[in-house]
FIVOLO-339657 format. One record per residue (C-alpha): residue in one letter; x, z, y. Coordinates in steps of 0.05 Angstrom, whole numbers, plus 32768, in hexadecimal, padded with zeros to 4 digits. Layout:
<sites>
AXZY/...
</sites>
This chain:
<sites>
X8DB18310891F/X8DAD82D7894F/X8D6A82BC8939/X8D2282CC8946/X8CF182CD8909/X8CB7829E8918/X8C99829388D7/X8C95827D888D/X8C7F823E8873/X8C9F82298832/X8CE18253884E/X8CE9827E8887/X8CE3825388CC/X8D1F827488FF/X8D2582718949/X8D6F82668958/X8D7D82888994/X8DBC825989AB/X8D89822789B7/X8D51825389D0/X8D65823D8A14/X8D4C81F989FC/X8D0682088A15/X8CC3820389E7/X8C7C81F889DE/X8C40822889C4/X8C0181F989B7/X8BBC81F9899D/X8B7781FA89AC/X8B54824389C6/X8B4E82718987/X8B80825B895E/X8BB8828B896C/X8BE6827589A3/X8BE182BA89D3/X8BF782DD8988/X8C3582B08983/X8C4482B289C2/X8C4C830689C4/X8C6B82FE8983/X8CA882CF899D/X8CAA82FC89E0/X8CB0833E89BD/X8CE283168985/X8D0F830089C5/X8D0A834A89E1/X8D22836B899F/X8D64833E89AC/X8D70835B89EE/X8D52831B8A10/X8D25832E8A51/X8CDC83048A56/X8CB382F38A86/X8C6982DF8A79/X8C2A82D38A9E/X8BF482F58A7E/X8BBD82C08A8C/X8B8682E58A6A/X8B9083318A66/X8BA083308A25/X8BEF832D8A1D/X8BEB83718A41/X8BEB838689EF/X8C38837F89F2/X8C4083C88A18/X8C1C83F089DA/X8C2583EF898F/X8BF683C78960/X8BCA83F6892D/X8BDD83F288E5/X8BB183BF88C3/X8BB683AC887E/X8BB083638889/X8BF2835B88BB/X8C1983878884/X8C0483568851/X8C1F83188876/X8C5E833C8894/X8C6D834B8846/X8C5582FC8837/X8C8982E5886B/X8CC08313885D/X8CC383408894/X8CE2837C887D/X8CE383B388B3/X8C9D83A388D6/X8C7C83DC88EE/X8C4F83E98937/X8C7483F18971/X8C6E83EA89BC/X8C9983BD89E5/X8CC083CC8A2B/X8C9083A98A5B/X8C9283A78AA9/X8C4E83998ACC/X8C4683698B08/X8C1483498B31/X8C11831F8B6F/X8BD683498B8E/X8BFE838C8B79/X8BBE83A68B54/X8BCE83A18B0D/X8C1B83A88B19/X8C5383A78B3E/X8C5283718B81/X8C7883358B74/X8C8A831A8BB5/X8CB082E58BD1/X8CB982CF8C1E/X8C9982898C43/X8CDF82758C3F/X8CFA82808C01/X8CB682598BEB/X8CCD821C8C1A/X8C9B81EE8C3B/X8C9581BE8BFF/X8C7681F08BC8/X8C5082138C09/X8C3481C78C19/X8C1881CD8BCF/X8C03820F8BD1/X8BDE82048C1A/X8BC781B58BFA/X8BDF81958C32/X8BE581478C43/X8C1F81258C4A/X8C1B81288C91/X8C0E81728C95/X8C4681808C66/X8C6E81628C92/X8C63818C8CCB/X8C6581C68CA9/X8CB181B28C98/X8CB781AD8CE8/X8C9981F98CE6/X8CD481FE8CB8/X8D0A81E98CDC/X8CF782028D22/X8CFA82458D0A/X8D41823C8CE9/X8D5482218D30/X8D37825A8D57/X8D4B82878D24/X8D0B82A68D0D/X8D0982C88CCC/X8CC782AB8CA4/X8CB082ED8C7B/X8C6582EA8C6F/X8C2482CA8C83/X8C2B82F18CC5/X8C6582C38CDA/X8C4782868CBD/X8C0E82868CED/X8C3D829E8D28/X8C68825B8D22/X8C2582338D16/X8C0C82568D5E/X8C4882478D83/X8C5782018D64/X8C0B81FC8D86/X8C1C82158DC4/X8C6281F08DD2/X8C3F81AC8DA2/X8C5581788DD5/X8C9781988DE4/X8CA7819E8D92/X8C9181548D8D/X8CBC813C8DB5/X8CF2815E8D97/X8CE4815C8D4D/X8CA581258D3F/X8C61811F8D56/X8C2D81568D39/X8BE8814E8D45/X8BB9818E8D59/X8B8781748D1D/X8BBD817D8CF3/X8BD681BB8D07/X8B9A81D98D05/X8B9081C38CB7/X8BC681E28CA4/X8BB482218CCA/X8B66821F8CA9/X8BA082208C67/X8BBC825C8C77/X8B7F827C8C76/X8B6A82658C3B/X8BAC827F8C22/X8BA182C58C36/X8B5E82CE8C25/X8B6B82AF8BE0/X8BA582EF8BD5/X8BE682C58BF7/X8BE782FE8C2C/X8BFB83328BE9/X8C3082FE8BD0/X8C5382EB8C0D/X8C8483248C30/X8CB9835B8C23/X8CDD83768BF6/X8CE8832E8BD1/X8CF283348B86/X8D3583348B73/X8D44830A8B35/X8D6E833D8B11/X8D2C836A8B08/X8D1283368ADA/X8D4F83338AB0/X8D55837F8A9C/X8D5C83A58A5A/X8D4883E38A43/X8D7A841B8A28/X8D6D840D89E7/X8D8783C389FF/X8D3D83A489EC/X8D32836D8A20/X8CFD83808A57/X8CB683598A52/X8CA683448A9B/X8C5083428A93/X8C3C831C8ACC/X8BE8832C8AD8/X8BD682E78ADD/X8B8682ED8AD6/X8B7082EB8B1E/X8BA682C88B2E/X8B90828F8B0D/X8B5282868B34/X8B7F82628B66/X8BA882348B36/X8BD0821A8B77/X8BF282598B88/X8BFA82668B3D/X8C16822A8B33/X8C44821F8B6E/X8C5F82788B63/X8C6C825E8B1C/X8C9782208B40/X8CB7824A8B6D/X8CD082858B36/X8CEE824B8B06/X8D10822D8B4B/X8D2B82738B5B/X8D4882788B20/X8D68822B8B1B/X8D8982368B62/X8DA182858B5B/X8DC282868B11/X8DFF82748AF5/X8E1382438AD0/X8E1882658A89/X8E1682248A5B/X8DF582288A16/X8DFA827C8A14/X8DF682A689CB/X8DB582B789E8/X8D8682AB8A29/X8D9282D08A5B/X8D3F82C88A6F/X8D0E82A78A41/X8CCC828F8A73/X8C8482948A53/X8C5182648A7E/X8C09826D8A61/X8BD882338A7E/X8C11820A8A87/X8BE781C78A9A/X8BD681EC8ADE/X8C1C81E58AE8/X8C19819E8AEF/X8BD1818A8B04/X8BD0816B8B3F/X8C1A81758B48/X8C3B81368B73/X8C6881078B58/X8CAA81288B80/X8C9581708B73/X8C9681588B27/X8CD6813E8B25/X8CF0817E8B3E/X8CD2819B8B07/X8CF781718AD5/X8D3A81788AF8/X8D3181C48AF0/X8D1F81BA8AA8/X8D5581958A95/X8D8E81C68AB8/X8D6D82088AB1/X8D78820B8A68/X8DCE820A8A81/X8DC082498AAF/X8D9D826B8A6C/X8D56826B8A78/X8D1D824C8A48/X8CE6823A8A55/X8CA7823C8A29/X8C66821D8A39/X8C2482318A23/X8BE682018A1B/X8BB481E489F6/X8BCC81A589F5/X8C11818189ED/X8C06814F8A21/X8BED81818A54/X8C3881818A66/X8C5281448A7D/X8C8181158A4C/X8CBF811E8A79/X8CC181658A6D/X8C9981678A20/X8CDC813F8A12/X8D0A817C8A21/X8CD981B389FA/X8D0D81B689BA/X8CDF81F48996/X8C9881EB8989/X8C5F820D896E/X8C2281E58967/X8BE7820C894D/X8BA381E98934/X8B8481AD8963/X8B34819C8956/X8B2D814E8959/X8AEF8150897B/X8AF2812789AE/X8B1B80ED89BC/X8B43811789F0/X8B59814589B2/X8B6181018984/X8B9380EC89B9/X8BB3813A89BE/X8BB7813B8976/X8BD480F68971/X8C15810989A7/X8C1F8153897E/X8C2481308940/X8C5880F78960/X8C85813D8983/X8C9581578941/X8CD781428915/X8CAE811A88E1/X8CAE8142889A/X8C9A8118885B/X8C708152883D/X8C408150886F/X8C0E8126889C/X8C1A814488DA/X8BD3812088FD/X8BB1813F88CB/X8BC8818788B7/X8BBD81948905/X8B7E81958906/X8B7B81BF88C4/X8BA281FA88D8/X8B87823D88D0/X8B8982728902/X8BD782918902/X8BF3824E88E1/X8C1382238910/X8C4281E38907/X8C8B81F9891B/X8CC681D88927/X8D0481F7894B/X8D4F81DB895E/X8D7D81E88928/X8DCC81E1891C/X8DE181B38962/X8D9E81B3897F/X8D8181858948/X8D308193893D/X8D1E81AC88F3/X8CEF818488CF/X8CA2819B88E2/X8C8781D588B1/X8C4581FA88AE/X8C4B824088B9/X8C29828388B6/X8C44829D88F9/X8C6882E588F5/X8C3583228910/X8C45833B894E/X8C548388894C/X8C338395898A/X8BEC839E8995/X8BC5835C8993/X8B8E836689CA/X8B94837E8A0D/X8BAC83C78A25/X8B7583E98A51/X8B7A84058A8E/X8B9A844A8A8F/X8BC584308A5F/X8BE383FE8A88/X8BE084298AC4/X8C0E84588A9D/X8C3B84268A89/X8C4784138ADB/X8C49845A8AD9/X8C8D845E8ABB/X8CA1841B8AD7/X8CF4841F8AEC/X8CE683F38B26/X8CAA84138B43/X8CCB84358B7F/X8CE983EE8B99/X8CAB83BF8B9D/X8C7483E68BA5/X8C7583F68BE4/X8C7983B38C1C/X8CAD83B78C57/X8C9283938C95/X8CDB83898CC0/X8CE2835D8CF8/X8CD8830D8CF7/X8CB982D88D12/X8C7782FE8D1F/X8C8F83368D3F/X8CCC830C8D68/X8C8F82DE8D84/X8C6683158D99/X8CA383308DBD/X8CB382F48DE4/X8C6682EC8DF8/X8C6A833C8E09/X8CAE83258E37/X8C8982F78E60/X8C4883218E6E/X8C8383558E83/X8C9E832B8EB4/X8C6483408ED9/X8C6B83648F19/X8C4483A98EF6/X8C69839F8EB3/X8C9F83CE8EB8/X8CBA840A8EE3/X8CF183E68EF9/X8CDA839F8F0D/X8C9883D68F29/X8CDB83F78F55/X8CF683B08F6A/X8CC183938F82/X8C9D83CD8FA5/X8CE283BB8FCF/X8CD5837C8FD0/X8C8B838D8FEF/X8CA883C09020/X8CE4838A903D/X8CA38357903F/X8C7383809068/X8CAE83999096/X8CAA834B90A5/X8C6B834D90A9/X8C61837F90DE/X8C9F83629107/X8C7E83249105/X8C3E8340911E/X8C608366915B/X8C838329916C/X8C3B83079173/X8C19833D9198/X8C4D834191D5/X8C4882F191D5/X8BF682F991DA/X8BFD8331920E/X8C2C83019232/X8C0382C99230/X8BBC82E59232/X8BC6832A9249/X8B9E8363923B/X8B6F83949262/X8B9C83B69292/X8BC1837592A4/X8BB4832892AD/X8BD782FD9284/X8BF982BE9293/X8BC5828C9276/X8B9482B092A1/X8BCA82A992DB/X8BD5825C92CC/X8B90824B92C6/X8B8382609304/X8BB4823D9324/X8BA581FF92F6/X8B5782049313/X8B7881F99356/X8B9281BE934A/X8B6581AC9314/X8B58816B9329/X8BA98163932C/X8BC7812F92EE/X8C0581579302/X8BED819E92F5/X8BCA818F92B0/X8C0A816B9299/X8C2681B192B3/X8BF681E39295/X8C0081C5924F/X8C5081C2925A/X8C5282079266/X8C1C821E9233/X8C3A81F191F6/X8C8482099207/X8C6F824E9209/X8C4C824D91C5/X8C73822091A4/X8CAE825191AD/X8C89828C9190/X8C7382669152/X8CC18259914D/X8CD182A09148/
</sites>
């Protein structure tokens, strides 16, 4: 079958997979049943052989890995909705985690990440963005790999050190701003960046695996820590979707996606996100969907996702909204005006009279066209609904098929290391450094004091000459005597110091 049970509302509601590619929307306020649709879609799309990827926000999507208990209630409304072969099962999850705590590392490099989502990540200025794409670019021209946070700070240090020189040559930086952007760094590190950033880089294909019963691998990304620093989760989040948009083919409208994309807390995706990093966010909506990828958002509200991209969600579940506030008048009021309008019901106000498990659901039929909005009881996950504990998931990492390649980090040589070397080749240029430059100029030293002591020689035979010593008189001695004689002579003074300066001035000559 090429269509994903959602739910029954007067007749069974169907997710077509053709247009599954055609992204979605999971809605509602807290408590009213989105986490349970969500796990119910994901582990729908994995029994078609369709590999997920989801951040687990709150701990409690973890469920997915183990089977649900029987319970008398969920057999009641599988039989109500007309599922016929439900029963408990587990599903094929993989575990990851930034930190590489509560799964396997998922790493990337500085630059695969690029300077523009690291200028988010770091919340830099416009003019500290822009040096750090001069950071960039003088280490593609030097030809300095940019690995981890190690290398990061390197560049910083020696775009300090050589600042007036890399002005000149690529625009003027300012030390105040440098500096910023190294107090970032920090930041970055202690906040977990250190974990993210390095080697080996995740490879896209391990996201997109099946099991050998052909069941589509659930990618379970521990998001709960993770979310303390909604920058980094937001700008990793950026950077996956970006990896995929530039890396896969061009597939058109598949049978099937080849990857469907789960964001919980999608608003933090696009809080305080600038106007050019947003409309890179559209462009990859709109030409993702061609390389087989969908992508679902999860939220409370509709209009926590901006109306450029709310436009492109073509499958939408929207469970109950409380009107308390004007905030939710106004949520309810844009949920109701999403939906293909159905003349059996008042969208604005069944929405806020959902129960919990009954959502409003309409998905792309026959050439993409939305279905007419329905109330639905949503189709029981088979799953466990609540989070797996602790041994359990470490058993599940346990028998992981990837363990072995990310686990462990590889540290190889880049800019950190090929800075230190060059700072290492100066200090070595030293006349102690090495054994050989030791060898050359211990030469050197000997040719010098063989000089040296010629030199000397030279000058002693010239002061014996002139001043003699204590067997013999010398010839000052002998002049001046003379020179008393005719002291009072212009002609022997004029004499005296022709003889004396000729004498000397030849040995300082020599």
């Amino acid at each position: 079958m090429n269509t994903l049970l959602i739910g029954k509302g007067e007749q069974q509601v169907h997710l077509n997979l053709k247009y599954a590619n055609r992204h979605g929307l999971i809605a509602g306020a807290t408590g009213t049943g989105k986490t349970v649709s969500l796990m119910s879609l994901a582990e729908g799309f994995s029994r078609q052989g369709v590999p997920i990827f989801i951040t687990d926000v709150k701990g409690d999507i973890s469920g997915l890995a183990m089977a649900g208990t029987p319970n008398e209630k969920l057999l009641q409304r599988a039989a109500q909705i007309g599922i016929e072969d439900y029963h408990n099962e587990a599903n094929p999850v993989v575990l990851w985690d930034l930190a590489g705590v509560q799964g396997h590392p998922l790493r990337t490099t500085i630059s695969e990440m690029g300077p523009t989502l690291l200028s988010r990540i770091l919340e830099l200025n416009d003019t500290q963005s822009g040096i750090l794409d001069i950071v960039f670019q003088l280490a593609d021209d030097q030809g300095l790999l940019l690995l981890d946070l190690d290398d990061l700070r390197a560049m910083l240090a020696l775009v300090a050190e050589e600042r007036k020189e890399v002005s000149a040559k690529y625009g003027l930086i300012s030390a105040q701003s440098l500096a910023a952007i190294q107090r970032s760094v920090l930041g970055l590190e202690r906040d977990g960046g250190k974990d993210f950033f390095g080697e080996p880089a995740l490879q896209l294909e391990d996201l997109m695996r099946t099991n050998l019963q052909g069941r589509g691998i659930i990618n379970l990304l521990a998001a709960n820590k993770l979310i303390l620093t909604p920058r980094l989760y937001s700008s990793f989040l950026l950077w996956l979707l970006s990896e995929l948009f530039e890396n896969l083919p061009e597939v058109g409208d598949p049978e099937k996606p080849k990857l469907v994309f789960f964001i919980d807390e999608a608003h933090l995706l696009f809080e305080g996100c600038p106007p050019s990093l947003l409309k890179r966010v559209e462009q990859i909506m709109r030409l993702i969907r061609s390389k087989g990828v969908g992508v679902y958002f999860c939220s409370q509200f509709p209009d926590d996702v901006p109306g450029e991209i709310l436009g492109q969600l073509g499958n939408r579940v929207q469970h109950a909204l409380r009107a308390y506030t004007p905030r939710d008048q106004k949520a309810v009021k844009t949920a109701a005006e999403t939906f293909m309008p159905n003349p059996k019901l008042v969208v604005s106000e069944v929405i806020s009279q959902l129960g919990v498990g009954e959502a409003l659901v309409s998905m792309l039929a026959e050439k993409g066209v939305p279905t007419m909005v329905e109330c639905a009881l949503i189709a029981p996950p088979r799953c466990r609904m609540g989070p797996a504990t602790s041994e359990e998931l470490h058993q599940v990492r346990a028998q992981s098929p990837i363990g072995g390649k990310y686990d462990h980090s590889i540290n190889r040589e880049s800019a950190y290391e090929l800075l230190n070397q060059r700072r290492t080749g100066v200090a070595t240029s030293n006349p102690t450094s090495t054994a050989s430059d030791t060898a050359s100029d211990t030469a050197s030293d000997t040719a010098n004091d063989g000089q040296t002591g010629q030199k000397a020689e030279e000058q002693g035979w010239f002061s014996e000459l002139i001043f003699g010593n204590k067997r013999r008189q010398g010839l000052a001695e002998t002049l001046s005597k003379q020179a008393a004689r005719t002291v009072g002579s212009q002609l022997g003074k004029q004499i005296l110091r022709g003889i004396l300066g000729g004498m000397l001035g030849k040995s300082s000559r020599r």
